[in-house]
C-alpha positions in Angstrom: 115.3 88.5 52.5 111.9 90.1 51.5 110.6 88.9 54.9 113.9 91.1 56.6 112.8 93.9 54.1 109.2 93.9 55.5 110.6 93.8 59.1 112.6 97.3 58.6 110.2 99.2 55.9 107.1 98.8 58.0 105.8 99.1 61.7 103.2 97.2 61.4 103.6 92.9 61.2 100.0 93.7 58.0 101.4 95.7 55.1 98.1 97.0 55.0 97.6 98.5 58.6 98.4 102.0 59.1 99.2 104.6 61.5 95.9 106.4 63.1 97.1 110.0 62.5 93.9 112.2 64.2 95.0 114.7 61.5 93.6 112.8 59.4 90.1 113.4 60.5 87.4 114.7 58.6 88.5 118.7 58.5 86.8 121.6 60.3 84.9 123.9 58.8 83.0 127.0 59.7 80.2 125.3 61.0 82.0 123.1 62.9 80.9 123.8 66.5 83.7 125.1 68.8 83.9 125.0 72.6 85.7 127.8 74.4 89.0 126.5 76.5 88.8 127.6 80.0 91.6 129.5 79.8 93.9 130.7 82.9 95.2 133.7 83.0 98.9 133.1 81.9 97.0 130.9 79.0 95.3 133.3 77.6 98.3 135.8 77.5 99.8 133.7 75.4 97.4 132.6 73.2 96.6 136.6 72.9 99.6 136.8 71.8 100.2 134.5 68.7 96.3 134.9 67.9 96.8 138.9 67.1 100.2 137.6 65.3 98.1 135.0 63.3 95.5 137.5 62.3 98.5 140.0 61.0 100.1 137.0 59.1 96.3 135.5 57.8 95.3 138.6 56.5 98.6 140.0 54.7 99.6 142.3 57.3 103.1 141.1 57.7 106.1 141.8 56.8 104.5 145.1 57.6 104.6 147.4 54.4 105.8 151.0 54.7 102.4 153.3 55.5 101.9 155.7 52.1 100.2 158.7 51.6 96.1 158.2 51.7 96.0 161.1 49.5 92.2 161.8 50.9 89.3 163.5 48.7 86.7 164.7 50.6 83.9 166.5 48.3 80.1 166.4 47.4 78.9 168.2 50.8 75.5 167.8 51.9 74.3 170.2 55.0 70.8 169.5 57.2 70.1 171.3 60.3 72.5 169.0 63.1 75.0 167.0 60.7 76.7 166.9 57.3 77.3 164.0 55.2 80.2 163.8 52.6 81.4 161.6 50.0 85.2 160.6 51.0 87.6 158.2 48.7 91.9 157.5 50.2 94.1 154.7 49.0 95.0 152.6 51.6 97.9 151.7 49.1 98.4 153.3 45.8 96.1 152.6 43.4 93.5 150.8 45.7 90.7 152.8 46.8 88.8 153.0 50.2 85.3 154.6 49.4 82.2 156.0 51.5 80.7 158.9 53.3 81.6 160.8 56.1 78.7 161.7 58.5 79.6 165.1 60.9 77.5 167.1 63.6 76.5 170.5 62.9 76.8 173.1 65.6 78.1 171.0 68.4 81.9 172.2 69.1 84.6 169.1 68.4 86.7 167.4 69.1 84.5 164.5 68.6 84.3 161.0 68.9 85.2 159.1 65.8 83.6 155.8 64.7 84.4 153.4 61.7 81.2 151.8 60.5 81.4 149.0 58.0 78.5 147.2 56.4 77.6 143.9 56.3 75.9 142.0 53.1 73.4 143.9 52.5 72.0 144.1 48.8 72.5 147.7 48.8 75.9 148.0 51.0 76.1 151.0 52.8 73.2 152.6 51.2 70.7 149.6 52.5 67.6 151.4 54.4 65.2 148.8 55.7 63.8 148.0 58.3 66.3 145.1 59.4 69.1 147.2 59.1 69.8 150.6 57.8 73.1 151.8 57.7 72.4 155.5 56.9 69.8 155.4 60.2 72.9 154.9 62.2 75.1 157.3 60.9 72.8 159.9 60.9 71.8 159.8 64.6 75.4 159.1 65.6 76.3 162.6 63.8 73.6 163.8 65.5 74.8 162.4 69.0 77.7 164.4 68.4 79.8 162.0 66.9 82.1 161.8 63.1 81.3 158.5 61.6 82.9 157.1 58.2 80.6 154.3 56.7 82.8 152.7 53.8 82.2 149.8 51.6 82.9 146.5 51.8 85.0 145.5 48.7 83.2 145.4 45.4 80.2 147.2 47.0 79.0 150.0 45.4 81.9 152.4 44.9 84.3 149.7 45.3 82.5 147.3 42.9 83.9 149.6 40.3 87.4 148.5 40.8 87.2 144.5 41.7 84.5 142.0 42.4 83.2 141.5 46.4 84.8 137.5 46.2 88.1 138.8 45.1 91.0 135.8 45.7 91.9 132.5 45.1 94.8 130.3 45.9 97.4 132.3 44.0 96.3 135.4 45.7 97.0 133.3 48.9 100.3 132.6 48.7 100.9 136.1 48.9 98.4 137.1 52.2 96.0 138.5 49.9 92.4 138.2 50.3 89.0 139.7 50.4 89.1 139.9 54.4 93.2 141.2 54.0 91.9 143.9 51.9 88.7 145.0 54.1 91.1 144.8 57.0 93.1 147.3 55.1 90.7 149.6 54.2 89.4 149.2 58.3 93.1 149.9 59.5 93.3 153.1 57.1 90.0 154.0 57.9 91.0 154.9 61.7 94.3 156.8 60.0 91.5 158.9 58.2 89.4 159.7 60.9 92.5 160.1 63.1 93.9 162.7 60.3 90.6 165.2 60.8 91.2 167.9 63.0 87.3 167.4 64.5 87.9 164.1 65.5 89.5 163.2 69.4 92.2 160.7 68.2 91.9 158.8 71.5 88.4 158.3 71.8 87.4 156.1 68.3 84.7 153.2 68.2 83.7 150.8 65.6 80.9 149.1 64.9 79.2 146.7 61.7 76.6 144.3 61.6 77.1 140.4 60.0 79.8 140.9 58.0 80.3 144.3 59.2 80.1 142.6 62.4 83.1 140.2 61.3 85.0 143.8 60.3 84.4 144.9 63.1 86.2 142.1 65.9 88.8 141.6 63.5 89.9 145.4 63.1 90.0 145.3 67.1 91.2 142.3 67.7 94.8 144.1 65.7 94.3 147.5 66.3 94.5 148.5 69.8 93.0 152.4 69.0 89.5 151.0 68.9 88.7 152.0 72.7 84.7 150.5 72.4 83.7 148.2 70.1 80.1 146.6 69.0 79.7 143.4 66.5 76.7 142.9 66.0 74.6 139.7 65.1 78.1 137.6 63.7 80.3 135.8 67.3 79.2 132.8 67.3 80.3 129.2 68.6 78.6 127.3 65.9 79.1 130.0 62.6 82.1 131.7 61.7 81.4 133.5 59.0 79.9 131.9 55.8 81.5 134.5 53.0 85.3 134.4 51.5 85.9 138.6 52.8 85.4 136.6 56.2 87.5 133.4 55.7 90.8 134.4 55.1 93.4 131.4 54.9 95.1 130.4 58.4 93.2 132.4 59.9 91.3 130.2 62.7 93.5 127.1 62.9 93.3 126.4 66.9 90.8 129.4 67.4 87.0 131.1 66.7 85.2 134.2 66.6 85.1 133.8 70.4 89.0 134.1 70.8 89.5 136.7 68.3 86.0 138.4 70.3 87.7 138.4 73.4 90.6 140.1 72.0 89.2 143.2 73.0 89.4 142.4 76.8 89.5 144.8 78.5 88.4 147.4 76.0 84.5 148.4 76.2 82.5 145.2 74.2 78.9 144.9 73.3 77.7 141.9 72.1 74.8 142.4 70.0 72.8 139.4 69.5 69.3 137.8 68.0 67.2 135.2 68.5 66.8 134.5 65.0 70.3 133.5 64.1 73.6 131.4 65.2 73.8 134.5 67.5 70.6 132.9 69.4 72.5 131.9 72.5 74.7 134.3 73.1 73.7 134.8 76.5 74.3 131.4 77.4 76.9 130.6 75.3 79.8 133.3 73.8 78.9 135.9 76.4 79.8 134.1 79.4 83.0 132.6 77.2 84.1 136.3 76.4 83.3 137.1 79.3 85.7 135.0 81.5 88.4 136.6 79.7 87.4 140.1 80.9 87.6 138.7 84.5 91.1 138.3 84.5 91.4 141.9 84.1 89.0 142.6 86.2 87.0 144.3 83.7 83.8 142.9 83.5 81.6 146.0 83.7 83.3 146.7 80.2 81.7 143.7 78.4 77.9 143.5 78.1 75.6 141.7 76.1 72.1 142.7 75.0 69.5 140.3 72.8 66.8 140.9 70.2 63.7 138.8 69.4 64.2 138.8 65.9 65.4 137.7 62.8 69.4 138.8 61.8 69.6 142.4 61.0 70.8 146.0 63.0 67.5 146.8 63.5 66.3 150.2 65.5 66.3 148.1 68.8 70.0 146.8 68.4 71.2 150.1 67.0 69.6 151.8 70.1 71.1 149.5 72.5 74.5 150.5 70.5 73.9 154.2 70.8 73.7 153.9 74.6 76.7 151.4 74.9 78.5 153.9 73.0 77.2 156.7 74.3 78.3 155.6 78.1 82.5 154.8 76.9 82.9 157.5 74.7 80.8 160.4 75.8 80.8 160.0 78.9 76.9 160.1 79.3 75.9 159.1 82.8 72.3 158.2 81.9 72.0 156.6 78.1 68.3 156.1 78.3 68.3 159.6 76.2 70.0 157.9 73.5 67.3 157.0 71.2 66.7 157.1 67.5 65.7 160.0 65.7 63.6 160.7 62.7 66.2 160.7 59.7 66.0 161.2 56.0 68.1 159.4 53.7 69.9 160.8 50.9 69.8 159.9 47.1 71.9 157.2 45.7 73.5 160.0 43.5 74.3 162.3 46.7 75.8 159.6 48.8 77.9 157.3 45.6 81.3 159.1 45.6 81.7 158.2 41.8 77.9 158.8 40.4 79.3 162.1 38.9 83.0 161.2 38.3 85.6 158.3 37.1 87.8 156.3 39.2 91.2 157.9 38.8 93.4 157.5 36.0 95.9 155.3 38.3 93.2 152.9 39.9 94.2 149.4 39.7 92.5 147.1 37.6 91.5 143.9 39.2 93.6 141.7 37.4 97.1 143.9 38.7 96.1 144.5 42.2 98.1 141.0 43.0 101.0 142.6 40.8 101.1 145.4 43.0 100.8 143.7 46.3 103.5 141.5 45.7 105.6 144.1 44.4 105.1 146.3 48.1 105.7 142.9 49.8 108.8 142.2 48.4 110.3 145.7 48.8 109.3 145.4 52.5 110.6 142.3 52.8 114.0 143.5 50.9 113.6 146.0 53.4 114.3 144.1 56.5 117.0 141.9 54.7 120.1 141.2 57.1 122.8 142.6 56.4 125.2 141.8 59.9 124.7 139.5 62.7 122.3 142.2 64.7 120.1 142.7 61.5 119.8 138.9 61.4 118.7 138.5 65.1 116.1 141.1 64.5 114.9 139.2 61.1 114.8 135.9 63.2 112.5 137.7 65.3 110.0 139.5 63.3 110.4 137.1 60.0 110.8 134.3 62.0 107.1 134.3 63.8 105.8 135.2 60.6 107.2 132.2 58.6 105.9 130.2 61.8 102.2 131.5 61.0 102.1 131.1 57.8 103.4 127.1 58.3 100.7 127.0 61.3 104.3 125.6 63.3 103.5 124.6 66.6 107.4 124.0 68.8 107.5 121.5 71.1 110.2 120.4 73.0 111.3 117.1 73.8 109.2 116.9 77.0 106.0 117.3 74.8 106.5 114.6 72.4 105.8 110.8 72.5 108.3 108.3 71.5 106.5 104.8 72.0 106.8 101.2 70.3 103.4 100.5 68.8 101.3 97.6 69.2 101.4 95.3 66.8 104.9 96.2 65.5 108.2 94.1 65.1 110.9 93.2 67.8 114.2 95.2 67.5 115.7 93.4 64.5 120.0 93.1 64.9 122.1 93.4 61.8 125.9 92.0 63.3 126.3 96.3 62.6 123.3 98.0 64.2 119.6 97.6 65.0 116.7 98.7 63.9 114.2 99.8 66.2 110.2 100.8 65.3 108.6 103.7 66.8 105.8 106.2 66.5 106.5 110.0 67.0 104.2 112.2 68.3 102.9 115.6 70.0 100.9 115.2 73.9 97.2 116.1 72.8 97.3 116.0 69.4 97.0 112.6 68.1 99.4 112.5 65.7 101.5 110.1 64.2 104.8 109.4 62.3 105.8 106.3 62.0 110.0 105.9 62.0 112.7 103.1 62.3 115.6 104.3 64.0 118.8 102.7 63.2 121.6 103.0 65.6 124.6 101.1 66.4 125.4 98.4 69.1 126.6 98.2 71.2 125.5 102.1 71.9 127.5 104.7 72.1 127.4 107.7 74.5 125.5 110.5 73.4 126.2 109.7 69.3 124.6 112.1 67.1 121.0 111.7 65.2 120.7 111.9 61.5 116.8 112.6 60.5 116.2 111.5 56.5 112.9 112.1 54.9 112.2 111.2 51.6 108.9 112.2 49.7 107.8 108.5 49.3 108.1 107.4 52.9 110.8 105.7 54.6 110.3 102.6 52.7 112.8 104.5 49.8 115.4 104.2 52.2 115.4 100.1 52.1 116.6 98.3 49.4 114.4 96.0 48.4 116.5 93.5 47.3 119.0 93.0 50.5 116.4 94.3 52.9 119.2 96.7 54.3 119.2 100.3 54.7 120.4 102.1 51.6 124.6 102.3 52.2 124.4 106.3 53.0 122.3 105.3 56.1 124.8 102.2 56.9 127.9 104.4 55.9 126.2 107.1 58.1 125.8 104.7 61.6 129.5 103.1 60.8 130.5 106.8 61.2 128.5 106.6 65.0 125.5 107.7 64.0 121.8 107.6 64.8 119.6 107.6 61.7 116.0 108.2 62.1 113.7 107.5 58.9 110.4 109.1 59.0 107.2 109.1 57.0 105.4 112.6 57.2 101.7 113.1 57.2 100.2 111.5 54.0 103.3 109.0 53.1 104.1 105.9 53.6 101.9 104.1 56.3 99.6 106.9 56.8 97.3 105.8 54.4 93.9 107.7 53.0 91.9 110.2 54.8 89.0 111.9 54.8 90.0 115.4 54.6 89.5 117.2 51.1 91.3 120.3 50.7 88.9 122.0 47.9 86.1 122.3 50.1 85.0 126.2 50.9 87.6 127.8 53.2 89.8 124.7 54.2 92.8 126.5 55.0 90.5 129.3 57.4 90.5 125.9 59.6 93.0 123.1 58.6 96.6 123.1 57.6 97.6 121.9 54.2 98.9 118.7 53.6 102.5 120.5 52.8 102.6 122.5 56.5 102.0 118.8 58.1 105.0 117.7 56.6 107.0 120.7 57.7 105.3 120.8 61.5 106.4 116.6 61.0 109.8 117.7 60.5 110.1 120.0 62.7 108.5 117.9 65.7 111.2 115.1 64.9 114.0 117.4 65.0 112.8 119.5 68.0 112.6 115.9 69.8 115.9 115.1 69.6 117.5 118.7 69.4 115.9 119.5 73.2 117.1 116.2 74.3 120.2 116.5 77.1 121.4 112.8 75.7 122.1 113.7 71.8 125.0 115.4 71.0 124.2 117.1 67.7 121.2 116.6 65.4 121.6 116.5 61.5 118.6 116.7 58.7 119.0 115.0 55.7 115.8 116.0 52.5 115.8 114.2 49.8 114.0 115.2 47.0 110.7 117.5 47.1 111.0 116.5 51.0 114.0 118.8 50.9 111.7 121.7 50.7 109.7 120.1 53.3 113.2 120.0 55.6 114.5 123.6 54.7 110.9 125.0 55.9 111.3 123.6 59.0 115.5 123.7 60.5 115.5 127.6 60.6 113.1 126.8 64.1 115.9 124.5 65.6 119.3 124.6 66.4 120.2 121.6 64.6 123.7 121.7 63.1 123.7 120.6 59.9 120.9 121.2 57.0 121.4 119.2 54.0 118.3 119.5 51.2 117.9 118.9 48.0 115.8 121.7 46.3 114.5 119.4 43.8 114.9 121.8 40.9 112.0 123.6 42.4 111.0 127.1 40.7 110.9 129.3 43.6 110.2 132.5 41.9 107.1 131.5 40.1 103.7 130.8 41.6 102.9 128.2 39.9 105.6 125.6 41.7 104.2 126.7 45.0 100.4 125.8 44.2 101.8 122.7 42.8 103.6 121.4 45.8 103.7 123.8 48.6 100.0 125.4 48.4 100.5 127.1 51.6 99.2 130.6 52.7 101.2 133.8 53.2 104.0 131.8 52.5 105.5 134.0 49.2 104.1 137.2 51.5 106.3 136.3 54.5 109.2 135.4 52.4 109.1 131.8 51.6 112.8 130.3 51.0 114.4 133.4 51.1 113.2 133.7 54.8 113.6 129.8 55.6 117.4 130.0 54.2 118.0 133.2 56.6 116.8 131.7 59.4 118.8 128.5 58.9 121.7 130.3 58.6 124.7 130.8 59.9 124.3 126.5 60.5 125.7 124.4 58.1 123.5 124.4 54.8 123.6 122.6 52.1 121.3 123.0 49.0 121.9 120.8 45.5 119.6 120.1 43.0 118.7 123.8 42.5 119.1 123.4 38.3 118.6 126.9 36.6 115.9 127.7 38.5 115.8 127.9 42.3 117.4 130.6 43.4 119.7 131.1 46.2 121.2 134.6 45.7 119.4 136.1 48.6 120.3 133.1 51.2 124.0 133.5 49.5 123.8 136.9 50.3 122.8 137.0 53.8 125.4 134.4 54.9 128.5 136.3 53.2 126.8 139.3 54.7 126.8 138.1 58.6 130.0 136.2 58.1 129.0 132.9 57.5 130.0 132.1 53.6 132.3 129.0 54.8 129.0 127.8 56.2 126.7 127.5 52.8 127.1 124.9 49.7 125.0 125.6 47.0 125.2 122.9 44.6 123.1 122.9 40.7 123.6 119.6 40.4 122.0 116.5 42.7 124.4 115.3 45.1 125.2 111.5 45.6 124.2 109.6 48.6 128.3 108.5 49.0 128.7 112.6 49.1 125.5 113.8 51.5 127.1 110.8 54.4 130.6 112.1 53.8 129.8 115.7 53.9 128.2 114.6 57.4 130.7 113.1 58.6 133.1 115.7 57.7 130.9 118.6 59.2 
């Protein structure tokens, strides 16, 4: 019998072999080196497409929260002969503060240009004057060009650094979309409504430009907002460096992409590509420009990209800023002949004049750093509360909009049945017959991906037309599901084929015969790159269940979760159309952060709604959720099915459902 046990728990004829799962690899980092795909056309539209909806999910943005008022201060005016500098501060929500200066010309006539300038790491942030970079050199001539240019500073920079540190975040700040590059992006976003709010500034002609980090600000602020019209990173896209500081690393946010995609997002907006020799930007010319650059030409647009390079070492230096000036100069003034466009004697300002809170405190309603998480998640609940379903066209529209942001957070990929491998493996068991059913040993897995999940499916026999599949996952691997004393399936799967079933047993990334891997998910920035070991499960899930749910030959499909996999399972169903969802929720404390760094560590996921969104989407399919104790709660998923109609749909059980029940409720469904 223990010989018959070994034949229907494992694949493999040596307990000790395993599955080669590519995901398993060592995992990408920032210095990884990335090669462009030559994308088509059609390709690049939709990976366009997802990649601006990643960024929005990576960096907080979505659900998107309700704009409030930036309740500007503008003060501290400082006049010279051609321009004006001013020290600004606005909230880009309440209680967090966007600080800097606000450069103007003097006796030109308006409306001007406008042009959102943020730093990069430089010791002194926006107030840094040497000769490797200066940022008050740049504002000053492009005031003096004729154009209004807001400088503001990075987070915990100077002004800033008087409300939170510059490495703000950690993992719980995560679950909830918040980071130091979500809250830069922020202050970037609400830096164009600024600008866009003076009456001396054209609201159709605004540019942006930064250097290093500032250049990361930069391609990431146009990548999502489509009212930069010219744009100028300087000195940051790379193919071999993507950014080396947390404020440019924000979790999800280049799984399956690099600077270069999220670059050529501005195709076919104006783009300079400012480069150096002395950096990762060193072959630029060879290298990203040529990549961007093929994007542009399937607009046709490739007089609006243009790449210029410095012999020297990282920095906006006069000669980069100068070939900015002109690049600027010729897409939003108009200028015919740039060569004019050179840099001007300038004197900087004291620290005093230019620091908007040298003479004054933070107001009284400033957030500390310790409660701007508090607040964030309190605006991201109420926006999410917001968009809660209540009929059947509110719920189409949540699908929609919470649906692809739930996908992003998970990193999801959908394929459909034509996309996924279903192959004996090499090296396996024959079919073994029962006189009931057999047993037959497979390997699931996505075309170009290289992954692998190992299954046994059970089925009866003779077979029967197109009998429904039953997918059961249990957090140990399949082997759970064989008792180890008969060598039989557990009697819910044998109760479930007597009733013409399929039953497909699966073990998800990391259990079972996946075996140990390489990848260690406390290194700097591993979810920037790599999906957590929790989203593998789900995309395992779902890539089971899409197989056999896009399949003309299988009648219905049915998910089964047992224990924490039940998490795993409700995750992934709302992205099929399976009919019937049955998970246990494993007593799992889904209001408190705590249980989600625990077990389901996975980014954005309490921003874009977590179960609350999952459970909407599933519905109105049959759903089934037992185990919840005192503590998960279902009153939102409750809610929206008795609100679209589908009550008789939903069983919420606070106790843990028997086996005997979970195969009868299947059959009965």
């Amino acid at each position: 019998m223990a010989k018959q046990h070994h034949e229907l728990a494992h694949v493999f004829i040596d307990p000790l072999q395993t599955v080669n799962d590519a995901r398993g690899a060592a995992s990408r980092d920032l210095n990884t080196p990335y090669t462009f795909p030559n994308y088509t056309k059609a390709e690049w539209t939709e990976k366009a497409e997802a990649l601006r909806q990643q960024i929005r999910v990576a960096n907080g943005l979505l659900p998107k929260q309700e704009p409030t008022p930036l309740n500007t201060q503008i003060f501290g005016k400082i006049e010279r002969e051609d321009y004006t500098i001013e020290k600004v501060f606005f909230e880009p929500f309440p209680g967090f503060f966007t600080t800097g200066n606000l450069y103007r010309p003097r006796g030109k006539t308006g409306p001007f240009p406008g042009i959102v300038s943020p730093h990069g790491h430089w010791g002194r942030g926006r107030l840094e004057d040497i000769e490797r970079g200066s940022i008050p050199a740049r504002c000053i001539n492009f005031a003096k060009q004729g154009y209004v240019i807001f400088a503001y500073d990075m987070i915990g920079y100077n002004d800033s650094g008087k409300q939170l540190e510059h490495r703000f975040g950690g993992a719980q700040e995560s679950l909830w979309g918040l980071s130091a590059m979500g809250l830069q992006l922020q202050n970037g976003i609400r830096a164009i409504d600024f600008l866009q709010s003076l009456p001396d500034v054209d609201k159709e002609r605004i540019g942006c430009t930064g250097a290093s980090g500032g250049g990361t600000q930069t391609f990431i602020l146009t990548a999502i907002d489509k009212r930069i019209k010219v744009s100028a990173p300087v000195n940051m896209i790379s193919a071999t460096m993507q950014g080396g500081c947390l404020c440019e690393n924000a979790p999800n946010l280049r799984l399956e992409a690099s600077n270069l995609e999220i670059g050529a997002l501005m195709a076919p907006r104006p783009l300079l590509l400012v480069s150096c020799t002395g950096d990762w930007t060193a072959k630029t010319p060879t290298v990203e420009y040529p990549a961007i650059r093929s994007i542009y030409a399937h607009f046709g647009a490739e007089d609006k990209v243009h790449q210029v390079q410095v012999d020297a070492e990282h920095n906006y230096n006069k000669e980069s800023r100068e070939a900015v000036y002109a690049w600027f100069a010729k897409w939003l003034l108009g200028a015919e002949d740039t060569s004019a466009f050179k840099e001007m004697p300038y004197q900087v300002e004291s620290d005093d004049d230019l620091l908007v809170f040298s003479d004054r405190d933070l107001p009284k309603h400033a957030l500390k750093q310790e409660g701007i998480l508090t607040a964030w998640g309190g605006l991201s609940n109420k926006a999410l509360k917001k968009r809660k379903p209540t009929n059947a066209e509110e719920h189409l529209q949540f699908r929609e909009e919470m649906g692809s942001a739930l996908q992003h957070s998970l990193g999801l990929l959908m394929p459909n049945s034509s996309e996924v491998t279903l192959v004996e493996p090499e090296g396996a068991f024959p079919t073994t017959y029962q006189p009931r059913y057999s047993a037959r040993h497979v390997i699931i897995g996505r075309q170009g991906i290289g992954d692998a999940i190992p299954a046994v499916l059970f089925r009866t026999e003779p077979l029967v037309g197109h009998d429904p599949v039953v997918v059961i996952v249990h957090p140990e691997g399949k082997e759970k599901l064989i008792d180890s004393e008969t060598g039989e399936p557990v009697p819910m799967i044998i109760d479930l084929i007597s009733s013409d079933r399929k039953v497909l047993i699966i073990d998800v990334f990391g259990t079972g015969e996946h075996g140990e891997y390489e990848r260690s998910e406390e290194t700097n920035y591993f979810t920037t790159y790599n999906r957590t070991t929790a989203a593998l499960r789900v995309q395992d899930i779902l890539t089971t269940l899409l197989y056999f749910s896009t399949r003309g030959d299988v009648s219905e499909v049915s998910l089964i979760g047992m224990g924490e996999a039940g998490l795993w399972g409700l995750l992934a169903a709302g992205f099929t159309n399976i009919k019937n969802v049955v998970v246990d929720a494993a007593q799992f404390d889904n209001s408190h952060e705590n249980a989600y760094l625990k077990t389901l560590p996975i980014p954005s996921l309490r921003k874009v709604g977590d179960f609350r969104t999952a459970g909407t989407l599933v519905a109105p399919r049959n759903l089934i959720i037992h185990n919840i104790g005192d503590v998960f709660n279902t009153t939102w998923i409750e809610e929206v099915y008795q609100d679209i109609g589908a009550g008789q749909h939903l069983l919420v059980r606070n106790e843990k459902m028997s086996d005997d029940e979970i195969a009868g409720r299947i059959a009965e469904l």
